[in-house]
C-alpha positions in Angstrom: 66.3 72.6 116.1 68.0 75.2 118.2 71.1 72.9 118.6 71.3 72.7 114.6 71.4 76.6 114.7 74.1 76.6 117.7 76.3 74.2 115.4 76.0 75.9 111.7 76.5 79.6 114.0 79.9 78.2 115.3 80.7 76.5 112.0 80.2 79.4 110.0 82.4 81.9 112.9 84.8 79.3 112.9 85.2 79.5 108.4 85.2 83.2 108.8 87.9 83.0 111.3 90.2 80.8 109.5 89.1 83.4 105.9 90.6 86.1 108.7 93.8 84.3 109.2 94.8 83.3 105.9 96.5 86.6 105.1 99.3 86.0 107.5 101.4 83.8 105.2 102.1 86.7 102.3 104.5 88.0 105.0 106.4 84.7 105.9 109.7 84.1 104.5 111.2 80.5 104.5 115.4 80.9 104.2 117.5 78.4 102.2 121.0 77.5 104.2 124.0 76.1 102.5 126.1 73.8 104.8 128.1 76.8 106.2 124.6 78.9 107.1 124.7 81.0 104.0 121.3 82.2 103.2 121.4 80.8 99.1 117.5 81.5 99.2 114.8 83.4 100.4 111.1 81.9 99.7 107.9 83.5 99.9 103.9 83.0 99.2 103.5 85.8 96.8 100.0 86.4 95.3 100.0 87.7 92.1 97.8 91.2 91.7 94.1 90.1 90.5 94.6 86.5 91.6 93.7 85.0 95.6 96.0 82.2 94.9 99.3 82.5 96.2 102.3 81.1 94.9 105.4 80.0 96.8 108.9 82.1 94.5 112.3 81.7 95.7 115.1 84.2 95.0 118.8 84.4 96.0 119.2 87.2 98.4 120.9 89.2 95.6 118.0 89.2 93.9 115.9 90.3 96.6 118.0 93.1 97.3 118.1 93.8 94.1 114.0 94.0 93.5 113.8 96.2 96.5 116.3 98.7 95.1 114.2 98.9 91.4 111.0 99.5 93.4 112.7 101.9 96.0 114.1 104.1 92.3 110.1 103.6 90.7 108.7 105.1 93.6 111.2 107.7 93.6 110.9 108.6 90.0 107.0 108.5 90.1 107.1 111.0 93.2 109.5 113.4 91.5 106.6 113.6 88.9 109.5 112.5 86.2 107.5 110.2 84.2 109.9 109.8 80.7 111.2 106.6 80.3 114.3 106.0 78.2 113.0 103.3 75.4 
């Protein structure tokens, strides 16, 4: 009987361990190469917001850079307080 608790005790540590390190992989990249060591693509798990299931999306580097820049201006514009959008 106590062995049985001693087993499930460890088993249930050792799921909420590996529940503790499943976040690491949002902030892996995996990078494409061409044959002369261009980076052609950069690929990430990306979880999308209201969802636990991550999803691997690949984008050129241009395309990253690109992304950052549009946030970067968003969170600019929404600190400045200016809040019109052109439609």
């Amino acid at each position: 009987m106590v062995d049985t608790k001693i087993t499930l005790l460890f088993a249930a540590s050792a799921l909420v361990l590996a529940g503790c390190a499943g976040g690491a992989d949002r902030a892996s990249e995996q990078q494409v190469v061409n044959e002369e060591g261009e980076v052609v693509e950069i690929c990430r798990i990306e979880k999308p917001t209201g969802s636990h299931i991550g999803r691997r999306v690949c984008r050129t580097p241009e395309e990253m850079e690109a992304n950052r820049e549009a946030a970067e201006g968003e969170l600019d514009r929404q600190r400045r307080g200016d809040n019109y959008q052109n439609w």
